[in-house]
C-alpha positions as CSV (number, residue, x, y, z in Angstrom):
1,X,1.9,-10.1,27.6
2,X,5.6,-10.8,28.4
3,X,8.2,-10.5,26.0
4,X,12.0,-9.5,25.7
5,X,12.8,-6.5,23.9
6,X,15.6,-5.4,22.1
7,X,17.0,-2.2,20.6
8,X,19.7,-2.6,18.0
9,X,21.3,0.0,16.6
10,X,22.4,-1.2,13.1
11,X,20.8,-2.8,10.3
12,X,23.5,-6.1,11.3
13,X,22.8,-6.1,14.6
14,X,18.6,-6.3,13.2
15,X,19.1,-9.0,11.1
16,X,21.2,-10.7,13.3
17,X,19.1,-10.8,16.3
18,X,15.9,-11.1,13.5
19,X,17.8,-14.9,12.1
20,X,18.7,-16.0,16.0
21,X,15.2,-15.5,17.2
22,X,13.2,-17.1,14.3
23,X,9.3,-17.7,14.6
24,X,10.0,-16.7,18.4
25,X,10.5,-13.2,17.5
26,X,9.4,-10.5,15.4
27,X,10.4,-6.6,14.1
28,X,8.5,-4.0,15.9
29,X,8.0,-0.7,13.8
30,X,4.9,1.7,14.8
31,X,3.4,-0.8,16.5
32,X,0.1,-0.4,15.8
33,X,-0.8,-3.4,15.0
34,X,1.3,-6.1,16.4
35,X,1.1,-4.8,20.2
36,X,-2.5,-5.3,19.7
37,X,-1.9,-8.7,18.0
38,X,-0.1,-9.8,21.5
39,X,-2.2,-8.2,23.7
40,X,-5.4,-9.9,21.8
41,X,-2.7,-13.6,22.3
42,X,-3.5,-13.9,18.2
43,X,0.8,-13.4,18.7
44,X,2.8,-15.0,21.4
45,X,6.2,-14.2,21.1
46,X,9.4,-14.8,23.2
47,X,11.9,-11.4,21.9
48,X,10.4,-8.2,19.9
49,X,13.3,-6.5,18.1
50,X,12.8,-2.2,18.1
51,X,14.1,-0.8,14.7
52,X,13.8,2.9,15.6
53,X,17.4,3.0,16.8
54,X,18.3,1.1,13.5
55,X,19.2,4.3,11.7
56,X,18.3,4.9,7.6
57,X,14.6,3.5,8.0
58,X,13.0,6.6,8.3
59,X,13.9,8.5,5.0
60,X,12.4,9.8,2.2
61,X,14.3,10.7,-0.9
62,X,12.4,11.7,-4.2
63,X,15.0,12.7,-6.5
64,X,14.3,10.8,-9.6
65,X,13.0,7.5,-8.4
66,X,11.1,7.6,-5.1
67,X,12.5,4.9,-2.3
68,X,11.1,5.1,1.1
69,X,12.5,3.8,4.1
70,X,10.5,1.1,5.9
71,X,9.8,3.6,8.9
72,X,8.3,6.3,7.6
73,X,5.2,7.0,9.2
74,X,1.9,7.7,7.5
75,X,2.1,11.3,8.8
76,X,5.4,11.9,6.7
77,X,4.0,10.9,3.8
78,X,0.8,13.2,3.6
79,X,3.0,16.2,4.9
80,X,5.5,15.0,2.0
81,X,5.9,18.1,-0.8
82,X,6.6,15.4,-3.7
83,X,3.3,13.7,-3.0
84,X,1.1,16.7,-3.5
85,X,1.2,16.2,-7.3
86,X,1.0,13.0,-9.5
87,X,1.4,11.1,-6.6
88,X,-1.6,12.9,-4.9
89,X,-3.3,9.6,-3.9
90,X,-0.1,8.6,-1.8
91,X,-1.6,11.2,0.6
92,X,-5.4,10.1,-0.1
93,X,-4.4,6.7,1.2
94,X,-2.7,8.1,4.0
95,X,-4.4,11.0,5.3
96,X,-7.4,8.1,6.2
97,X,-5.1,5.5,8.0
98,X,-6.7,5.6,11.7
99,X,-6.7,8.7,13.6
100,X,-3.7,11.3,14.3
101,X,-2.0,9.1,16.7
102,X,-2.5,6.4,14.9
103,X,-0.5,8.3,12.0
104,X,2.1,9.9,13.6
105,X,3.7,6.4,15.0
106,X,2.4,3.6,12.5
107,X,4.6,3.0,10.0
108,X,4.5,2.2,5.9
109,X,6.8,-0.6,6.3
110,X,5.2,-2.4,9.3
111,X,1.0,-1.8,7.0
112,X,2.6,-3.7,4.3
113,X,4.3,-6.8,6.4
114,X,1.0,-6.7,8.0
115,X,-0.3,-7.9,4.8
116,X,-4.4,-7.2,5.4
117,X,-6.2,-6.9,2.4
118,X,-7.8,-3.7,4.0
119,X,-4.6,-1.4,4.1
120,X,-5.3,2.2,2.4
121,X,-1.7,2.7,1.2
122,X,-0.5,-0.7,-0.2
123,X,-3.0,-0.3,-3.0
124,X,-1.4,3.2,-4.5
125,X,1.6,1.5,-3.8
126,X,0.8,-1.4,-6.1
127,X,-0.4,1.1,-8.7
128,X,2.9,2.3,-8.6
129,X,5.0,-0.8,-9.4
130,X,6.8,-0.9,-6.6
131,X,9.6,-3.1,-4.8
132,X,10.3,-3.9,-1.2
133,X,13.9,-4.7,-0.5
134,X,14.0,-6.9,2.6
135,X,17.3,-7.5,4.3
136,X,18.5,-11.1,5.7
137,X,21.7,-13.5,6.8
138,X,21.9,-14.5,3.5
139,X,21.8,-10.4,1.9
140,X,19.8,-8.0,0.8
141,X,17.0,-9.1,-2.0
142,X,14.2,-6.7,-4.0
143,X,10.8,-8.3,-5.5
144,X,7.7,-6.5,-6.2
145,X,5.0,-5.4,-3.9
146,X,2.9,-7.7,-6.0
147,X,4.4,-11.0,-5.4
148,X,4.7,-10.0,-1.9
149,X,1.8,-10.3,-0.6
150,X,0.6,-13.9,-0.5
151,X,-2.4,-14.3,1.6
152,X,-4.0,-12.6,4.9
153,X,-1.7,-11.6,7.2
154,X,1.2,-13.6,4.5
155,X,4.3,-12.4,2.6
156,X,7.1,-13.3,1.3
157,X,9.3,-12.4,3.4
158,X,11.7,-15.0,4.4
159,X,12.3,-16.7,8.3
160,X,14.4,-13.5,10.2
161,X,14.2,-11.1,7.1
162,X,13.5,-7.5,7.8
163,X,11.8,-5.3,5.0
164,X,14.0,-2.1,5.1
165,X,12.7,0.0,2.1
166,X,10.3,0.5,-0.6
167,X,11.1,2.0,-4.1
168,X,9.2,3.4,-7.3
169,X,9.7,5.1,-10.1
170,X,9.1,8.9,-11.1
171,X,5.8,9.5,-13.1
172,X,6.1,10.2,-16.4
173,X,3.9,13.7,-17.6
174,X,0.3,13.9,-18.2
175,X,0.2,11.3,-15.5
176,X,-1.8,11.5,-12.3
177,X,-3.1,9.2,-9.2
178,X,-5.8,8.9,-7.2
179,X,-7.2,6.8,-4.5
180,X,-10.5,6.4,-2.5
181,X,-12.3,4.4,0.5
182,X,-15.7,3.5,1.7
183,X,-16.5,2.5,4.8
184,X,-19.8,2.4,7.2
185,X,-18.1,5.8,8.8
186,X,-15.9,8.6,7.6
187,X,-13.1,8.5,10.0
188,X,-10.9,5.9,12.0
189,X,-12.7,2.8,9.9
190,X,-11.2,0.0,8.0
191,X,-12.0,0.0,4.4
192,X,-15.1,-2.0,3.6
193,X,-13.7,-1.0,-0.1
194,X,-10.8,0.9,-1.4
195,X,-9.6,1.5,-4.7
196,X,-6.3,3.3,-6.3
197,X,-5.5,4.2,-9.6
198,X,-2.8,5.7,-11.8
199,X,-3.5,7.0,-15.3
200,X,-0.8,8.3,-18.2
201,X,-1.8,9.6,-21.6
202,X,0.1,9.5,-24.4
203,X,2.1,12.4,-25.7
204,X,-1.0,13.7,-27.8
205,X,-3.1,13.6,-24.6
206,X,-5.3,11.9,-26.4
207,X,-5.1,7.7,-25.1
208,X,-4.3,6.1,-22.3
209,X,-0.7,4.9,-22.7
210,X,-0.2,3.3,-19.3
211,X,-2.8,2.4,-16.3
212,X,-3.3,0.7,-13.2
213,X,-5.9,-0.1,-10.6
214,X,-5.7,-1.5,-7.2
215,X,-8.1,-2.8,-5.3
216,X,-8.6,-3.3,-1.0
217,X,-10.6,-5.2,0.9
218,X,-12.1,-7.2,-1.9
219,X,-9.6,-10.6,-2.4
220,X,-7.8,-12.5,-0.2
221,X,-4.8,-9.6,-0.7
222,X,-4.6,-6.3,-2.2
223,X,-4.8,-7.1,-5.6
224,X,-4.6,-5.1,-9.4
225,X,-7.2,-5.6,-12.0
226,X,-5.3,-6.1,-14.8
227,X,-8.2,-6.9,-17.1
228,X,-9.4,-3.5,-16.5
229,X,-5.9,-2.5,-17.2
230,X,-5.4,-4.0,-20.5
231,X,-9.1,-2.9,-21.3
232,X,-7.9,0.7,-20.9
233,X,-4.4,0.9,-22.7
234,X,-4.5,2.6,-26.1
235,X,-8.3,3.5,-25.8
236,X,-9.5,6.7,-25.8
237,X,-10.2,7.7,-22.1
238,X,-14.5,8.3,-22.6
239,X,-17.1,8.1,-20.1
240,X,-17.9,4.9,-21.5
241,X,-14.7,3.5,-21.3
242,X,-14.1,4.1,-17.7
243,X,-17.6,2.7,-16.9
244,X,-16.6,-0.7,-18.8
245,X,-12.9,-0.8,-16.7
246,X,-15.2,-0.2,-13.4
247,X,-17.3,-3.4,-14.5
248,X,-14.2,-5.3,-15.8
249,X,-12.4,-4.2,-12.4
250,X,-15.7,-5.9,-10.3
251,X,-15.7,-8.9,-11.9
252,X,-11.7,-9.3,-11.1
253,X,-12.6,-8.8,-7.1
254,X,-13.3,-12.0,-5.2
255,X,-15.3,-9.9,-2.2
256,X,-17.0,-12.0,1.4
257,X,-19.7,-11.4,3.2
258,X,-18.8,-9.9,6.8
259,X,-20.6,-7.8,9.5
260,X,-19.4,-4.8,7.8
261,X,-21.1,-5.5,4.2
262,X,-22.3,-8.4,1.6
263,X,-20.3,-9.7,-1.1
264,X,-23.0,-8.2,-3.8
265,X,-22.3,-4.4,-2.3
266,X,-18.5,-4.8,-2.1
267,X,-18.6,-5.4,-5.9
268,X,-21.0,-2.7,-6.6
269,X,-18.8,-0.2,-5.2
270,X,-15.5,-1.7,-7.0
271,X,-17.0,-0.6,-9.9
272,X,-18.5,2.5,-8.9
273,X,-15.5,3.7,-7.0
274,X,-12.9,2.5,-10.2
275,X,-14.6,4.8,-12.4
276,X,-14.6,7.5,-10.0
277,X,-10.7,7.0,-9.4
278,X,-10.1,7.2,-13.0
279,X,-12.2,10.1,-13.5
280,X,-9.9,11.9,-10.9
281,X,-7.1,11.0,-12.3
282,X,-8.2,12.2,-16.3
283,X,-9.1,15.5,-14.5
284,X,-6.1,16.3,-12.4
285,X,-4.1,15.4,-15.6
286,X,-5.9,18.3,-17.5
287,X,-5.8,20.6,-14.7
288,X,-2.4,20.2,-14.6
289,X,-1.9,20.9,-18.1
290,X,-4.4,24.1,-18.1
């Protein structure tokens, strides 16, 4: 493993050094999983470009809108006050991301470039509607989450573009998250399935006005099951109805067989864990209106 590394200390300097080294180069934020990627030689790369001097990556600021900087580290978002509420499951999908080390170093910004379908966050984050801006020679650009993830491993981001920042909106009331994993072990284990969802009745509390689910580790990327979704909106939030969205969200998945668990079990706990989610979410919204 022999590389060049660099520390520059402006956004500029980032993307300047980020467009010069190309394909030969790449960002480094925690580092959790691209010093493994180079030490495994799945990466061999000429220059590695530090961001942590870089400054403004790091923040959180949840006035209104939420927008995160690409730094932040899983540990800052499950100590985070604004996420113990509606946006409990930010912390769910944190709090389960490797160990405490793992945590305290590995950032949100460098899980999502990552792109593997497995990652615990990006799936709240896709129930949340949210952008990346990503930062280049040619300017600053913002899509969503969604369209930027394009395969394993694949995004959208551009030759020598640095994502610098997420951002997503406040939740309306009676609205309320959730987010949960199985794996073959309770700690320090990638997903074999993981599910997020984000519920919002209407002003009666009566029907679902707006809802989203996100599924992990069953598609070639993070994905939302929009049939589900649709399935959902306007209906009356019964027992029965989340049972039919879990069994709508299954048959969205595209699962694989691998050493950690077949195709058929994957789906099984799509729908099992969807209507679980939603569940959650229905009951934190009443607790929160008792």
């Amino acid at each position: 493993m022999s590389f060049e590394y660099h520390e520059p200390t402006s956004l500029a300097e980032a993307v300047d050094l980020g467009a010069r080294f190309g394909a030969d180069g790449r960002f480094l934020a925690g580092g959790t999983d691209l010093i493994i990627q180079i030490r495994r030689g799945k990466l061999r790369l000429r220059h590695v470009v530090g961001l942590h001097r870089v400054p403004g990556l790091d923040g959180i600021d949840a006035n209104g809108s939420v927008t995160l900087g690409a730094l932040v580290t899983h540990r800052a978002l499950e100590r985070h006050s604004a996420f113990q509420g509606r946006l409990r499951a930010l912390v769910e999908g944190a709090e389960v991301v490797g160990g405490h080390q793992v945590r305290n170093v590995g950032t949100v910004g460098g899980n999502i470039v990552n792109a593997s379908p497995a990652a615990d966050v990006t799936p709240v984050l896709l129930t949340l509607d949210t952008t990346v801006t990503c930062a280049g020679r040619g300017g600053e650009r913002t899509l969503p989450l969604d369209g930027f993830l394009v395969g394993p491993g694949q995004t959208a981001l551009r030759p020598g573009e640095l994502l610098t920042g997420l951002r997503f909106s406040a939740l309306p009331g009676r609205s309320a998250t959730a987010f949960l994993k199985a794996g073959r072990r309770k700690a320090m284990e990638i997903s074999v399935v993981c599910v997020a969802a984000r519920l919002t009745l209407d002003a009666a509390g009566e029907r679902c006005a707006e809802v989203r689910i996100a599924l992990g580790a069953v598609a070639p990327t993070t994905r939302r099951a929009r049939a589900a979704e649709r399935a959902l909106e306007g209906r009356v939030p019964t027992p029965d109805a989340l049972r039919a969205a879990g069994r709508l969200a299954a048959a969205e998945s595209q699962p694989i067989s691998d050493v950690r668990a077949s195709a058929r079990y994957r789906t099984l706990v799509v729908e099992t864990l969807v209507t679980r989610a939603l569940t959650r979410c229905l009951e934190r919204i009443r607790d929160a209106a008792s």
